[in-house]
C-alpha positions in Angstrom: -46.7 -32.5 38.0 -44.8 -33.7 41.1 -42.7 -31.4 43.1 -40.4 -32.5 45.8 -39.4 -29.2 48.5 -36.3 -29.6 50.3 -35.9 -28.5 53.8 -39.4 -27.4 54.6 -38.5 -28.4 57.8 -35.2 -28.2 60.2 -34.3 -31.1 62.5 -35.2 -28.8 65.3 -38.6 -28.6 64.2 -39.2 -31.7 63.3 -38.1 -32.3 67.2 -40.8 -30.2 68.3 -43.5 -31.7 66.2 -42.9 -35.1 67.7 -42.8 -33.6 70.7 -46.2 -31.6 70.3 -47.5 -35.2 68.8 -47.1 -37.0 72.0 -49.2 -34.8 73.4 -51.9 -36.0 71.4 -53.6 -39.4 70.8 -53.7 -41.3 67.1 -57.0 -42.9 66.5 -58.3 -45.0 63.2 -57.6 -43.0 60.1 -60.9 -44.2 58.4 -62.7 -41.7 60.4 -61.4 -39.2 58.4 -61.7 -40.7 55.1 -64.8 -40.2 51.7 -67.1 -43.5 51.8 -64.9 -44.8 49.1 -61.8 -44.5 51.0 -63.0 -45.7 54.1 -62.1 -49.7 53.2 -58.4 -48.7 52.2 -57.6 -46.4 54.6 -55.5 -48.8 57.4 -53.6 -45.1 58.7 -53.7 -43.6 61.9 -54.9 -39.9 62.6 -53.7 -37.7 65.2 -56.3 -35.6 67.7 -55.9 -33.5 70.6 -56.9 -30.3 72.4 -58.2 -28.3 69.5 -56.4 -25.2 70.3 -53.1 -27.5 69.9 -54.2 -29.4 66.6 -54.7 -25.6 65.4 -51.4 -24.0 66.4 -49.4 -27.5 65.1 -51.0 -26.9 61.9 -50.4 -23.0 61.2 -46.9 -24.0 61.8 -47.1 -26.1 59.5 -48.7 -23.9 57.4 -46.4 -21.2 57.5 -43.0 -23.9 57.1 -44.5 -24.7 54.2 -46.2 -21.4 52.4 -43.0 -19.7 53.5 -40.9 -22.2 51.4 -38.6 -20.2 48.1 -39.9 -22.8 45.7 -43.9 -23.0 47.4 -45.6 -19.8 45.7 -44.7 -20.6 42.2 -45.4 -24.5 42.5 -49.0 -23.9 43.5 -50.3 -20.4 43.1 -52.1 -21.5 46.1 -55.2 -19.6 47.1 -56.4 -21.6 49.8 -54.8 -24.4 52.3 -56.5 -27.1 54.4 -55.8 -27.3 58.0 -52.8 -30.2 58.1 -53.9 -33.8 59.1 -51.4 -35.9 60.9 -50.9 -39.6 60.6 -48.8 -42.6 61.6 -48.6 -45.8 59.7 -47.1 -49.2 61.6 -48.2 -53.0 62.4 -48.8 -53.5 58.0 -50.8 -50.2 57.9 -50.9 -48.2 54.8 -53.3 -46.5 52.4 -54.3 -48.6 49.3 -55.5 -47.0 46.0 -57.6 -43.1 46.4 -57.7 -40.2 44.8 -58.7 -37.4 47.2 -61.8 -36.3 47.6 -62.4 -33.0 45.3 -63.5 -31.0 47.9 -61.9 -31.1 51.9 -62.8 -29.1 54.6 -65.3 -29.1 57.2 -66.4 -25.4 58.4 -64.5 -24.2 55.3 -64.6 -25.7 52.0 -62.0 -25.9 49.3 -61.4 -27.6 46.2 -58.6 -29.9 46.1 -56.3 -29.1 42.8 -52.5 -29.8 44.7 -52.4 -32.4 47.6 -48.9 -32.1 49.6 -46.9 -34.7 51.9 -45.1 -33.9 54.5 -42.5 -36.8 55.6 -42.3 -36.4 59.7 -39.7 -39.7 59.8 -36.3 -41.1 58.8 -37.0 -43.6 56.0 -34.1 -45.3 57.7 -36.7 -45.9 60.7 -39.8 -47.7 59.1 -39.9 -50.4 56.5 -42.6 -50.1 53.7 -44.6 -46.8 53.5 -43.6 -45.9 50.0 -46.0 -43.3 48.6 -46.5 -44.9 45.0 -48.6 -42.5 41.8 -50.1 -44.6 39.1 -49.8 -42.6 35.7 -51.1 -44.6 32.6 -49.2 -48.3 33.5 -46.3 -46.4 35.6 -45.7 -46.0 38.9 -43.5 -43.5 40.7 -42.4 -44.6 44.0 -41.3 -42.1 46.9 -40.0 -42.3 50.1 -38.6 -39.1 51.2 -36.4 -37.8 54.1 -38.1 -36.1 57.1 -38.5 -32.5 56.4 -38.5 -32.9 52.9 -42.0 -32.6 51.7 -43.9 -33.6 48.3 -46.6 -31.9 46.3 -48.7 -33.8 43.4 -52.2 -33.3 41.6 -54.9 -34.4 43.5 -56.3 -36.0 40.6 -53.6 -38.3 41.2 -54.0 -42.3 42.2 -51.9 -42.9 45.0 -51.3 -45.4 47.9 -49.3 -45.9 51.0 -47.5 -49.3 50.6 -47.8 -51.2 54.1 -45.4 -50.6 57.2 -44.0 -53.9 58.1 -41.5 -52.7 60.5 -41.2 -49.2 62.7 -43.5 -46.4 62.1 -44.0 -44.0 59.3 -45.6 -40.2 60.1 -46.2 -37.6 58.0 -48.3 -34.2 57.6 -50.9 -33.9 54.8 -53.1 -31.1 53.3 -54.7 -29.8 50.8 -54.6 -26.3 48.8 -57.1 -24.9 46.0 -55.1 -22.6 43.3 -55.8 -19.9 41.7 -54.6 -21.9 38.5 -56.6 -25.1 39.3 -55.2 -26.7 35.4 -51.9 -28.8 36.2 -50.3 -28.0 32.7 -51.2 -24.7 33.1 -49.6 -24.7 36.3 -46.7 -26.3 34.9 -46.0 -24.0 32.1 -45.7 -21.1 34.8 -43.9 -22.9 36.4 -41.1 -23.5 33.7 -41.2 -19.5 32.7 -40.8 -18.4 36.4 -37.7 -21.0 36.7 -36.3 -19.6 33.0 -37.0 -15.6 34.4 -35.1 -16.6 37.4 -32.2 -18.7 36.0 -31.3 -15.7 33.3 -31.8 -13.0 36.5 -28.7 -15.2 38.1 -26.8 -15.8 34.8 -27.3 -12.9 32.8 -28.7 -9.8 35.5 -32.2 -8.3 34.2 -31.6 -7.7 30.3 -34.4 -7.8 27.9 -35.0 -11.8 28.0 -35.5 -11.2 31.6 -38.0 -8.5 31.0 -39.8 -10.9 27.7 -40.1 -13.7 30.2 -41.3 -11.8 33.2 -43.9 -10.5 30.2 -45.2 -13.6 29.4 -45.1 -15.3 32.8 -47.1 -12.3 34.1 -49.7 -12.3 31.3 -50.4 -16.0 31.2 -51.3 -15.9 35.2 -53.4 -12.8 34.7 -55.4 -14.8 31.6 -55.2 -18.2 33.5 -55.7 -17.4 37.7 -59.5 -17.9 38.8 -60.0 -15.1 41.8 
């Protein structure tokens, strides 16, 4: 299931993140990718003082996790620490699917993986993030602050950057409901529970629904 947030971040912020960015230097983003990966990966990835790449990255954290729509998207348990990356001069990300489990001194399984655009589409050409489902492919290309959250089972690219440069915030979260479906179906109930709270008040469909979404997380999360 893909999920596009809106407005995980303000224009403000995203100011500040640039800002906080320069600060740093980007590097070759195949240092940071699986042995597979390593031949596709034509990204760039941000480092700096540590202390800074943590503090970017909690901010991050908290934008996100903090978002109405986060909680009952992912019934995250864990999140990576965000990566950083610029695309330019034809640089993309051919075919991957994530590695299943990210982390260095902490390690987590990667159920959900989440985008997070940093610039204007209007200022890069290319850089489409494009899913392969069966013989489809979805092609995205989202605002900045908007951000986008898939299975990590997924096979994805980043289409080249022929013109400008394209920068966005990645991580990764474990759930306590790693199945995607399964995910899904809360997903649904939570939306139905909350659509007939602002429709109807809290009658006994509201209750019913609550029932049922509560039950089939308690039978479903892993702890």
């Amino acid at each position: 299931m893909i999920t596009i947030l809106e407005n995980v971040l303000s224009e403000d912020e995203l100011k500040q993140i640039h800002q906080t960015l320069s600060r740093g230097k980007f590097h070759a983003g195949d240092e940071t990718a699986g042995w597979a990966a390593k031949s596709v990966k034509k990204n760039l990835q941000w480092y700096a003082d540590p202390e800074l790449e943590t503090d970017l990255s909690n901010t991050m954290a908290t934008k996100l996790v903090t978002h109405p729509d986060f909680a009952t998207t992912t019934y995250a348990k864990k999140i990576a620490p965000f990566l950083f990356s610029e695309s330019k001069d034809s640089g993309g990300y051919g075919n991957h699917v994530d590695d299943a489990l990210m982390g260095a001194d902490s390690i987590i399984r990667s159920d959900i993986s989440c985008t997070i655009f940093l610039s204007d589409p209007k200022d890069y050409s290319g850089g489409e993030l494009v899913f392969s489902i069966g013989a489809q492919a979805l092609s995205y290309k989202l605002s900045a602050g908007q951000a986008i959250i898939y299975p990590s089972t997924t096979l994805h690219r980043v289409e080249p950057v022929t013109e400008g440069v394209r920068s966005v915030a990645v991580t990764w979260l474990e759930s306590y409901v790693r199945d995607t479906e399964k995910r899904g179906i809360l997903g649904d109930l939570d939306l139905a529970r909350r659509n007939i709270m602002t429709t109807q008040g809290k009658n006994s469909a509201f209750d019913q629904v609550s029932r049922s979404h509560a039950n089939l997380l308690r039978l479903w999360a892993e702890t």
